[in-house]
C-alpha positions in Angstrom: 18.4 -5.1 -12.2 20.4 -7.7 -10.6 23.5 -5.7 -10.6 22.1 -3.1 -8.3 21.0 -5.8 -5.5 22.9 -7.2 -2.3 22.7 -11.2 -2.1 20.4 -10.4 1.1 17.9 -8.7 -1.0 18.2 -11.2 -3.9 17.9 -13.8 -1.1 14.5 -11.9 0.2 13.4 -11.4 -3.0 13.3 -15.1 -3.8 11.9 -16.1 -0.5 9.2 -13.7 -1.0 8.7 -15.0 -4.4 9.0 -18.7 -3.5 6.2 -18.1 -0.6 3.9 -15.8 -2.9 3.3 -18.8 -5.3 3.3 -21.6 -3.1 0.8 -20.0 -0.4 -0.9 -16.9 -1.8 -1.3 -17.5 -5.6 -3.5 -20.7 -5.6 -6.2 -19.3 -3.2 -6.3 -15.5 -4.8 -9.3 -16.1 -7.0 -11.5 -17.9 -5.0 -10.2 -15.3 -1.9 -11.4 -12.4 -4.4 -14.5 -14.2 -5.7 -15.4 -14.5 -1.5 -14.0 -11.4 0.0 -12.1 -13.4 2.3 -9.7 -11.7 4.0 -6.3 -13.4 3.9 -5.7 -13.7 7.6 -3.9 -17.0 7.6 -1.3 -16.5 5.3 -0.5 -12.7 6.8 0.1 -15.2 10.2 2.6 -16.9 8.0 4.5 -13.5 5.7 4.5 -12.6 10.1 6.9 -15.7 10.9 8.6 -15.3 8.0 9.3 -11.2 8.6 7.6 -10.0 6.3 5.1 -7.8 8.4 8.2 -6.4 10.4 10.4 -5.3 7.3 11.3 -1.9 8.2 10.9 -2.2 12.1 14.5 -1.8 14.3 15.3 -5.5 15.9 14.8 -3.5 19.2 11.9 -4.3 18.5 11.3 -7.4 17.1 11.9 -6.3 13.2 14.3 -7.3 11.1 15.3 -3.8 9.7 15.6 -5.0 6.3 15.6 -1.6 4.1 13.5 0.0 2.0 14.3 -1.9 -1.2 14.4 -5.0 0.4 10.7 -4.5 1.2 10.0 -3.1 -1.9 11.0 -6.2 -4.0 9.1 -8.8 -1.2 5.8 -6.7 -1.8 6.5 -6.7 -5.8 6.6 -10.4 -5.5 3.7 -11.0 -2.9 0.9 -8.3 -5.5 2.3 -10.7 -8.5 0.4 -13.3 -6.7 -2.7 -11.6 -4.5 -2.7 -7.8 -4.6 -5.1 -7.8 -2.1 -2.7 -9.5 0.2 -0.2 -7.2 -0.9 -1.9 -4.1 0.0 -2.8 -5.0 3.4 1.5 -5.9 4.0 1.7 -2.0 2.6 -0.2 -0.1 4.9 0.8 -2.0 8.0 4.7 -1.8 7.0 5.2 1.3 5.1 2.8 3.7 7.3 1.7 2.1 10.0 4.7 0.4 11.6 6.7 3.2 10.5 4.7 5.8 11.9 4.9 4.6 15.1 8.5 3.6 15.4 9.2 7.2 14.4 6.7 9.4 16.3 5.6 6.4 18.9 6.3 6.5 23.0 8.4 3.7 24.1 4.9 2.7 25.9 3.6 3.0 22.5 6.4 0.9 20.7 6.6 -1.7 23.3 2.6 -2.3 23.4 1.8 -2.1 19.5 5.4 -1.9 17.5 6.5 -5.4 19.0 3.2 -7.0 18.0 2.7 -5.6 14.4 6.5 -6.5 13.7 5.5 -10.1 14.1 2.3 -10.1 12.2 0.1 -10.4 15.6 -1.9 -7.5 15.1 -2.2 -5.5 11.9 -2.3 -1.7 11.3 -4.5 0.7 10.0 -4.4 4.1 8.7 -7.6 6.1 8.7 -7.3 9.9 7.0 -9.7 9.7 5.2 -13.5 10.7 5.2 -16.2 11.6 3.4 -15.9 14.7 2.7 -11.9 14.9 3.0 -10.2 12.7 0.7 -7.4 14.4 -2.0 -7.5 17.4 1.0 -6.9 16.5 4.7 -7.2 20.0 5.8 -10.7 19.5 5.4 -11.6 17.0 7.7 -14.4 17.4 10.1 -13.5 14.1 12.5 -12.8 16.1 16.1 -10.7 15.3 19.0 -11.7 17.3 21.7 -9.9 17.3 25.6 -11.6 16.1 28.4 -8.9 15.9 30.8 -6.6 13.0 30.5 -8.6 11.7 27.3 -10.0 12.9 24.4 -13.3 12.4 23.1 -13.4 11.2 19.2 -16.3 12.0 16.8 -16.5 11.6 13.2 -16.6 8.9 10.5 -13.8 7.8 8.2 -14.2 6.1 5.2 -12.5 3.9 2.6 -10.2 2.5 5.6 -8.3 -0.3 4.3 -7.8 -3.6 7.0 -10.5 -1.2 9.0 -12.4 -4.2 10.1 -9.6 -6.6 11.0 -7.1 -4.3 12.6 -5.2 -4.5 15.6 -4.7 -1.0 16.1 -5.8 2.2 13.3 -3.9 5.2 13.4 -6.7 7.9 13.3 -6.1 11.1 12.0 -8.6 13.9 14.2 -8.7 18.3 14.7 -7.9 19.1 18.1 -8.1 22.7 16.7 -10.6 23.3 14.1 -8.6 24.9 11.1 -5.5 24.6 9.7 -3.0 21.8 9.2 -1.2 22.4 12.7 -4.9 21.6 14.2 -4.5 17.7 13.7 -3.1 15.3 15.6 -2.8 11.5 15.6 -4.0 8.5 17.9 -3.7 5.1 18.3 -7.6 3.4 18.3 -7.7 -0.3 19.1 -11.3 -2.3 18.8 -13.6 -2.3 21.9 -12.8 1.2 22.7 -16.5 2.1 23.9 -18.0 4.7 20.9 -15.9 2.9 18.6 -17.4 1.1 16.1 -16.5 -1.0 12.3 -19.3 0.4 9.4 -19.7 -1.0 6.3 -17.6 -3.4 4.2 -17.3 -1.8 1.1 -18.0 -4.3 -2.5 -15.4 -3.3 -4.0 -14.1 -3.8 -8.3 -10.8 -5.0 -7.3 -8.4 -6.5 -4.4 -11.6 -8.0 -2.6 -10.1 -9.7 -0.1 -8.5 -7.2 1.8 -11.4 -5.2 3.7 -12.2 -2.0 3.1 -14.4 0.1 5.4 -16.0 2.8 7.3 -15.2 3.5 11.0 -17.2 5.5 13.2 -16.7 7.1 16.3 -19.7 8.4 19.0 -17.5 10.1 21.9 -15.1 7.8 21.7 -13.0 8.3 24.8 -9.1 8.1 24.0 -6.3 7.9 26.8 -3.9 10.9 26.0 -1.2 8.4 26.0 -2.8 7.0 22.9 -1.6 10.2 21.6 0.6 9.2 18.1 3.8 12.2 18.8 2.8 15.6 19.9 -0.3 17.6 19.6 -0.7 19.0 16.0 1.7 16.7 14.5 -0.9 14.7 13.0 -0.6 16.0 9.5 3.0 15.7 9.5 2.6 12.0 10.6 0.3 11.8 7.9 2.4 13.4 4.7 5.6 11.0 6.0 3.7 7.7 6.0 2.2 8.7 2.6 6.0 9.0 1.3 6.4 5.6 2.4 2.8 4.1 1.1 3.4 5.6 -2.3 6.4 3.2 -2.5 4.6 0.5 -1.5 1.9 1.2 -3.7 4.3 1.5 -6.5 5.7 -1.9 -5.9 2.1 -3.1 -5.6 1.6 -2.1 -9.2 4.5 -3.5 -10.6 3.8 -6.7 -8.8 0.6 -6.9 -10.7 2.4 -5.7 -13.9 4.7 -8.4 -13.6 2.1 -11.1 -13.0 0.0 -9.9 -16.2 3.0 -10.2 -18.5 3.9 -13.6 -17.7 0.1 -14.8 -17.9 0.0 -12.9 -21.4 3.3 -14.8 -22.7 2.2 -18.4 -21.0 -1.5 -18.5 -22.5 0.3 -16.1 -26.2 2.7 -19.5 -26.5 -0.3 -21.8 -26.0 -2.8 -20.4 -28.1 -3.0 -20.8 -31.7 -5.0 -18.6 -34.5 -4.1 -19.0 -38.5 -1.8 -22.4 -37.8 0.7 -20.6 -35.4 1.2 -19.5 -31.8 -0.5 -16.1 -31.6 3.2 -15.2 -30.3 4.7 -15.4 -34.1 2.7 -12.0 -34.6 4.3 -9.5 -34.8 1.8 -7.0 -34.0 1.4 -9.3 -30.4 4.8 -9.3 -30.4 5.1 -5.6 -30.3 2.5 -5.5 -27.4 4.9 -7.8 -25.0 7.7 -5.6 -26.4 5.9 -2.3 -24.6 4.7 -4.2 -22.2 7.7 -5.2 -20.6 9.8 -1.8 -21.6 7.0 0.2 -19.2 7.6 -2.3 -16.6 11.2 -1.3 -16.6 10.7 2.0 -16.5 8.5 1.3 -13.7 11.1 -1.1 -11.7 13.9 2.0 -12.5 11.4 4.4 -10.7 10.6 2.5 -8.1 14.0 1.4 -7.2 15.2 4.3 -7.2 12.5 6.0 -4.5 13.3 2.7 -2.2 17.0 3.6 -2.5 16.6 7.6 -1.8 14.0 6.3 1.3 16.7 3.9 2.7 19.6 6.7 2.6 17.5 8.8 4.7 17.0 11.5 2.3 13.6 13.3 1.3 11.6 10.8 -1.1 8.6 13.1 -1.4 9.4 13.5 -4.8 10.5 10.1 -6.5 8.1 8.2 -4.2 5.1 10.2 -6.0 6.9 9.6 -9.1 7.3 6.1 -9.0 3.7 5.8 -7.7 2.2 7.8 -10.2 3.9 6.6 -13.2 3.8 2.3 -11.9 0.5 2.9 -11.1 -0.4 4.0 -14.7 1.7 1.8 -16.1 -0.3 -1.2 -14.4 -3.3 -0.5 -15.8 -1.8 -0.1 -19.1 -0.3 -3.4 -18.9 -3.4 -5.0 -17.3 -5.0 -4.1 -20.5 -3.1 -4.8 -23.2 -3.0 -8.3 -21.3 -6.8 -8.3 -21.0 -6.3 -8.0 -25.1 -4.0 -10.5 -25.5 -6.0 -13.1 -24.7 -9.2 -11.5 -26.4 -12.2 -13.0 -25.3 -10.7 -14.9 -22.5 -9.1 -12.2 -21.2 -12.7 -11.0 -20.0 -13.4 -13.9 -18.2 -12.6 -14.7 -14.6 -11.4 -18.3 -15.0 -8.3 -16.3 -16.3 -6.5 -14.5 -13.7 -5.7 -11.3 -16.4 -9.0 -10.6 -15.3 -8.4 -10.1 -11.6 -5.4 -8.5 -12.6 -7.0 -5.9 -14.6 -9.3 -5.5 -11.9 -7.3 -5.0 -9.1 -4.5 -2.1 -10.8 -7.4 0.4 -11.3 -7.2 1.4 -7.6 -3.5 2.1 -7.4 -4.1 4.6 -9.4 -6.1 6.9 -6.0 -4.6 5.0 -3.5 -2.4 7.3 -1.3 -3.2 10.0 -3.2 -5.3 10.1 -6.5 -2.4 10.8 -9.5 -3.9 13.9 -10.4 -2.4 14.9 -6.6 0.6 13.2 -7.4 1.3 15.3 -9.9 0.4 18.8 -7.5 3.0 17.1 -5.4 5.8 16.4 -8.1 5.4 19.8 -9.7 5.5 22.1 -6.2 8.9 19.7 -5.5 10.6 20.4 -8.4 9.4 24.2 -8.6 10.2 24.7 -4.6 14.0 23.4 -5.2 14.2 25.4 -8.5 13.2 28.4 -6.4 15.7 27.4 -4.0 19.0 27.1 -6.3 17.8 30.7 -7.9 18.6 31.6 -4.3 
């Protein structure tokens, strides 16, 4: 894919790379086996720009692009998803949510921070009883005069403990989409408190957790864009956090493959590298023709994103299908190395692991798929026109 990239993004690329295995690959395993959240080296990806991506140098970003950040978060979840997914959510919805729908106030106070990894974002849609359908949440965000007062519970927040700031999604009407708005929530807000840490199969060391909120009292200026805007805050960042998420899973793709061909030209079975199979050869062969299709796909949404067009469509695409994809390769990696494969001395195992969730993160794919299918029937509809 070479031929499509700039030097800068090759350059990125590599630097991401060259960091990745230097800093985050030789402590994933024991960060996973812990739970430890990776707080020093997301100081580090912050002095290097890597938490300030896609933010305007106005304030403090480097404005790097779409693909540009797509192929420094491939390279960082080759080396510690967990790490990776954390970079996602700050950069793809969180700093881009608010550099799009923020206040200067807003921009100056949070935007400057998060571009240089000070503080981390947050995104919290999610609750118990609204996951695949954010119409249906019950957290309320009721006026008070120059606040609001915040009550409900969220769940499955990733970074919800560690956070600088959360976006939190709320009704300030109780039905319809146009009833939800966003706000900015920072810790110590009083009514405003972390849940539990969820055990999680996969990515362990990023936290994931519940946040609750007892008439929480918000400053209207906290207010993320305009009353009732919430959802459409919501749907954009998702566009974005699909790509990420997509990159994500080819990150991990990429880091089973090369495990699989390392420990396939080590091994022996019947006097010969377990390589000189065919049938094993075969299994690299697929392995590395769905990561293709997967890098195609998720190039592609990057380079729609970055011209400013509607993404809705290939970012869901390249989500679903990398996502899938991941957990296919994860697999046939896991089977590659047979019984080894199952054990966690061998990172395959982490790998396998940590793909399954990229599969329901930022959408589960069986609402990818409502997504694709209403975009490509909506423009049919429209060119019948």
């Amino acid at each position: 894919m070479s031929f499509l990239l700039t030097k800068e993004q090759l350059m990125i690329q590599k630097m991401a790379r060259e960091f990745a295995r230097k800093d985050l690959a030789p402590k994933a395993a024991e960060r996973d086996l812990n739970h430890e959240f990776p707080g020093d080296s997301l100081a580090k990806m912050g002095e290097l720009g890597f938490m300030g991506m896609l933010v305007s140098e106005e304030y403090g970003g480097d404005n790097l692009g779409t693909i540009a950040y797509s192929l420094a978060l491939t390279e960082i979840a080759a080396a510690c998803a967990s790490t990776a997914v954390v970079m996602s959510v700050h950069n793809s919805i969180c700093c881009g949510s608010i550099e799009k729908y923020g206040s200067d106030q807003q921009k100056e106070e949070f935007l400057k921070p998060m571009a240089t990894g000070e503080i981390i974002g947050a995104f919290a849609l999610t609750e118990p009883e609204a996951g695949s359908d954010p119409q249906a949440m019950a957290c309320t965000a009721e006026k008070d005069g120059d606040d609001y007062i915040i009550n409900g519970t969220k769940r499955f927040i990733t970074t919800g403990k560690n956070s600088g700031v959360t976006i939190l999604l709320a009704r300030t009407e109780p039905t319809g989409s146009k009833g939800i708005s966003a706000f900015l929530i920072t810790h110590g807000m009083d009514g405003f408190e972390v849940g539990r840490v969820e055990d999680k199969m996969g990515q362990c060391a990023s936290d994931t957790t519940d946040l609750l909120f007892n008439n929480c009292r918000v400053p209207s200026s906290r207010m993320l864009g305009k009353e009732g805007e919430g959802f459409t805050i919501a749907m954009s960042g998702l566009d974005a956090g699909r790509i990420g998420i997509a990159s994500l899973s080819l990150g991990i793709a990429n880091a089973a493959m090369e495990e699989s061909i390392k420990y396939g030209k080590q091994r022996e079975q019947f006097g010969q590298k377990i390589t000189d199979f065919q049938g094993l050869r075969w299994m690299i062969a697929d392995m590395a023709m769905d990561i293709e299709a997967a890098r195609l796909m998720v190039l592609n949404a990057a380079d729609i994103k970055e011209r400013g067009e509607n993404c809705t469509q290939a970012a869901s695409m390249a989500k679903c299908f990398a996502s899938e994809m991941a957990q296919r390769v994860t697999g046939t990696a896991i089977q590659l190395h047979g019984g080894y494969g199952y054990i966690k001395e061998y990172p395959v195992e982490r790998f396998y692991r940590d793909a399954r969730i990229t599969t329901i993160y930022e959408g589960t794919n069986q609402i990818q798929r409502v997504v694709i299918s209403n975009e490509i029937l909506k423009d049919k509809k429209k060119k019948k026109k």
